[in-house]
C-alpha positions as CSV (number, residue, x, y, z in Angstrom):
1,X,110.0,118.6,91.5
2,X,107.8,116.4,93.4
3,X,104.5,117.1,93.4
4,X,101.9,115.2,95.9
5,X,98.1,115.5,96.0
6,X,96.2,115.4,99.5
7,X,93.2,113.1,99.4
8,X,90.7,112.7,101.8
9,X,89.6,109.3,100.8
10,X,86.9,108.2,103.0
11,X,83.7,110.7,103.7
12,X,85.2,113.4,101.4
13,X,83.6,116.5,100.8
14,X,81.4,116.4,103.8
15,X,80.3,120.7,103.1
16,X,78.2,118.8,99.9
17,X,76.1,116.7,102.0
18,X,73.1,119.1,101.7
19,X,73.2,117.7,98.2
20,X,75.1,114.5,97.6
21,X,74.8,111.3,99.6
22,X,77.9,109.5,101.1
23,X,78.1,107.4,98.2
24,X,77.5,110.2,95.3
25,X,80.1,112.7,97.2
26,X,82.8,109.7,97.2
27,X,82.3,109.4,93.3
28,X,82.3,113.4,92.8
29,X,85.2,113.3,94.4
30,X,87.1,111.0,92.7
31,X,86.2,112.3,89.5
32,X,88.3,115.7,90.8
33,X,91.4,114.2,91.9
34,X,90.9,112.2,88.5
35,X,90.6,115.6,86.7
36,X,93.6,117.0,89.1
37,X,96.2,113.8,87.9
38,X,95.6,114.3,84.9
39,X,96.6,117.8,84.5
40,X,99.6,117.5,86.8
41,X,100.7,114.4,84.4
42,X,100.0,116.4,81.5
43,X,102.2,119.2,82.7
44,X,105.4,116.5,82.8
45,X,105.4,115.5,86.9
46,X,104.9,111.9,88.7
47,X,102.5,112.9,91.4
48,X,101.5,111.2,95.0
49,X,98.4,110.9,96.2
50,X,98.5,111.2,99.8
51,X,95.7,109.3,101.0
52,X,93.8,109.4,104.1
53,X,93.1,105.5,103.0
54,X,93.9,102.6,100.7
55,X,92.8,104.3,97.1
56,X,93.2,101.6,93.8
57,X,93.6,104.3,91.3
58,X,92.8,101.8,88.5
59,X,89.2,100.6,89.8
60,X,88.6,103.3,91.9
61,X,89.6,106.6,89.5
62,X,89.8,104.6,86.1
63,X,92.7,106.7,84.6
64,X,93.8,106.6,81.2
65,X,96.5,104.2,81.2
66,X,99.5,107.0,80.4
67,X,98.2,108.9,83.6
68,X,97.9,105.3,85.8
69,X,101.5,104.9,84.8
70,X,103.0,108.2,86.4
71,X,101.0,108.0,89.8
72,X,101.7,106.5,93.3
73,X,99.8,106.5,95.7
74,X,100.8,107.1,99.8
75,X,99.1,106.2,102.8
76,X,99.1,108.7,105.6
77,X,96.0,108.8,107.8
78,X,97.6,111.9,109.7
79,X,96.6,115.7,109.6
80,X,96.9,117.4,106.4
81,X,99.5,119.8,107.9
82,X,102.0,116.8,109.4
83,X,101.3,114.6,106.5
84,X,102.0,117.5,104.1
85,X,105.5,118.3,106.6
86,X,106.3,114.8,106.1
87,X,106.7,115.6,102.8
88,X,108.7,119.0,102.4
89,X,112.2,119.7,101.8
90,X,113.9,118.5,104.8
91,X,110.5,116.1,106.1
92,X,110.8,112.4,107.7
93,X,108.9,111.3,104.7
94,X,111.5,112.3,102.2
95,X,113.7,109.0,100.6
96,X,115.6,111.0,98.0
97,X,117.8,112.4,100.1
98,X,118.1,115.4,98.0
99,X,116.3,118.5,100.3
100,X,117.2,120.4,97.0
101,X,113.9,119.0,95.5
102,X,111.2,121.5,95.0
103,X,107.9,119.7,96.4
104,X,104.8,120.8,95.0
105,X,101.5,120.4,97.2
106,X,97.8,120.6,94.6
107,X,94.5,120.1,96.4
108,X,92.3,117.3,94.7
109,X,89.4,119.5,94.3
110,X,91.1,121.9,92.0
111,X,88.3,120.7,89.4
112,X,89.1,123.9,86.5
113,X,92.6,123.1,87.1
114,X,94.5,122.6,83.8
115,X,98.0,121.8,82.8
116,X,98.7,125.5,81.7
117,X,97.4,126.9,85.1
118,X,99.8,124.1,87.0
119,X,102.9,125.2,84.7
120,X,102.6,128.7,85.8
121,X,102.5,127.8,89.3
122,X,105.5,125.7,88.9
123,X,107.8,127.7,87.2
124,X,107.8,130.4,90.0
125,X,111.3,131.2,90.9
126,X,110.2,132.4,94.1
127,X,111.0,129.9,97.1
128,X,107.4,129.8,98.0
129,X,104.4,130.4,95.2
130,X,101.2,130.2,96.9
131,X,98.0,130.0,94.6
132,X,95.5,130.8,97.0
133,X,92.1,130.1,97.1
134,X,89.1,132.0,97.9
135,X,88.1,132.8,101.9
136,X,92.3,132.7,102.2
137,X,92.9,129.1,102.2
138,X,95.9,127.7,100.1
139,X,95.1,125.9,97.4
140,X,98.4,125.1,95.7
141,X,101.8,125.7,96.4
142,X,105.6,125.0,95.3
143,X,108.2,125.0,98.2
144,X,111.8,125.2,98.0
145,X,113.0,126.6,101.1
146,X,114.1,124.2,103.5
147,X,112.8,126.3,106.2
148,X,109.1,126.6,105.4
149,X,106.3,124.2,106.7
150,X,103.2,124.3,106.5
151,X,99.7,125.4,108.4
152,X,96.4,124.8,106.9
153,X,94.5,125.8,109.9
154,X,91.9,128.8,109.4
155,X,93.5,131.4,106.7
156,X,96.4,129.3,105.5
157,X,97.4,131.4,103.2
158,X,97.9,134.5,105.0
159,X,99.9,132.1,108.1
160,X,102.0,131.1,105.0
161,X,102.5,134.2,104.1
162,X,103.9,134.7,107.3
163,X,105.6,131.3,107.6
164,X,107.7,132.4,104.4
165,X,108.9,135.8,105.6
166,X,110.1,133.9,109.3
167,X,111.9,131.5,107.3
168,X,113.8,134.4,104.6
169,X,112.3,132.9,102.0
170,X,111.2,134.7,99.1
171,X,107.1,134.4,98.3
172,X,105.4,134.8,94.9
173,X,101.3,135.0,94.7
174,X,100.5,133.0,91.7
175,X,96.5,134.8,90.8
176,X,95.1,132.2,89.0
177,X,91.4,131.9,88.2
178,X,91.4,127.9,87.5
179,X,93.5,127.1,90.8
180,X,92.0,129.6,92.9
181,X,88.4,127.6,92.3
182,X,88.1,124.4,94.9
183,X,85.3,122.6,95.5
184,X,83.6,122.6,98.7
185,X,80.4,124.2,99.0
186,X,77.3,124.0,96.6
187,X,77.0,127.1,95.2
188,X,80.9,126.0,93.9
189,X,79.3,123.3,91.5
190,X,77.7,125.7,89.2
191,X,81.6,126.6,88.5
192,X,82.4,123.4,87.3
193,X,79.1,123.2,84.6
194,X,80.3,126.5,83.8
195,X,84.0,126.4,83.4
196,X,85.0,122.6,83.3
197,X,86.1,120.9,80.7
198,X,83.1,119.2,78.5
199,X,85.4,116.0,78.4
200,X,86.7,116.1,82.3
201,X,85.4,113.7,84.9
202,X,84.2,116.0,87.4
203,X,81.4,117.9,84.9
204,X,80.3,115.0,83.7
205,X,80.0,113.2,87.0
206,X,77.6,116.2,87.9
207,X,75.9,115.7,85.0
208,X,75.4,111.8,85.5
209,X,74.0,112.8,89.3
210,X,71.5,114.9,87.0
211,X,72.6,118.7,87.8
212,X,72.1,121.0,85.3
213,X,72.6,125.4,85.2
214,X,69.8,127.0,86.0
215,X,69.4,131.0,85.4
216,X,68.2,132.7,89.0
217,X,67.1,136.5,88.4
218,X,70.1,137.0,85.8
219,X,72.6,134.7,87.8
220,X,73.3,131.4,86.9
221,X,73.2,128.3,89.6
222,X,72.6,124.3,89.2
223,X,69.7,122.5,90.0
224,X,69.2,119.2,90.1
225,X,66.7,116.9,87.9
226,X,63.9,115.7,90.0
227,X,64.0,112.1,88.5
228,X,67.6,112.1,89.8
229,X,67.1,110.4,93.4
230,X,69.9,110.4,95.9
231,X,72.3,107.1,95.9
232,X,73.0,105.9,99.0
């Protein structure tokens, strides 16, 4: 199986700008797709980082030197539906020659993603498994139909839904707590305090920006430390 991972190297993360700067939303970020190789590594796979941009994975994500080892990194500076295509079973991007080749697609702000939640994803013997993500996007999938392309305009994962039934293809939901959780708006971060690894990048790139929980009326949310100033 080949599995790639979208990146969206330069300005990522732009719904966080209420409360990370340019620069602090570029680090976040890379600390997730950090967090992401690692599990996808740890689960047995030699992922791609399709990147919107040059990306030195040694300087810029500072993996462990096992994980550094399994990924390669591709530039595409198209749409994340074409460059995703490009990619699939029968796609213009594919060298193997072999359109037998599952290809799995994991977004890079899965932060709670772990190797166990990734394994159960891909060992769905259905020609499409969709994890999907909250508000109906798709968050992760495996393809094996030849057929099926994707469409991550509006709610992706109902249109794939639909995509899979055009093309025959059978379709699994994989309901999974850890890859349903991305990363996009604030009120997302106290998720990642709360349920991220102590040891993962992303939590503890949070906590080096200076966010903390914070109970609200019997919820919990993160504020930030007030002698914890913006980097540009």
């Amino acid at each position: 199986m080949h599995v790639v991972v979208p990146f969206a190297a330069t300005d990522p993360k732009t719904r966080l700008e209420s409360v990370l700067s340019p620069a602090e939303r570029s680090t976040f970020a890379r600390a997730m797709l950090a967090d992401v190789l690692a599990a996808v590594v740890e689960a047995g796979y030699e992922p791609t980082v399709i990147s919107t941009a040059p990306l030195e994975l040694d300087d810029e994500l500072a993996l462990a030197d096992h994980v550094l080892e399994s990924v390669s990194v591709a530039v595409d500076d198209r749409s994340l539906t074409d460059a995703v295509n490009a990619r699939l079973p029968e796609g213009d991007e594919r060298t193997d020659g072999n359109a037998d080749v599952a290809v799995a697609v994991v977004m890079a702000d899965l932060a709670l993603a772990t190797t166990d939640a990734l394994a159960e994803l891909f060992s769905a013997d259905a020609a499409v498994a969709i994890a999907p993500g909250r508000g109906g996007g798709t968050n992760a999938l495996v393809v094996r139909h030849p057929g099926f392309r994707v469409d991550y305009h509006g709610a992706s994962y109902l249109d794939h839904c639909e995509i899979a039934n055009e093309a025959g293809a059978s379709l699994e939901t994989v309901d999974s707590f850890r890859l349903g959780t991305d990363i996009d708006e604030p009120e997302d971060l106290v998720e990642v305090l709360v349920h991220g690894d102590e040891s993962a990048r992303a939590p503890t790139s949070l906590r080096e920006l200076g966010f903390e929980l914070e109970r609200r009326d019997g919820r919990v949310g993160v504020a930030r430390r007030a002698d914890s100033g913006r980097e540009q």
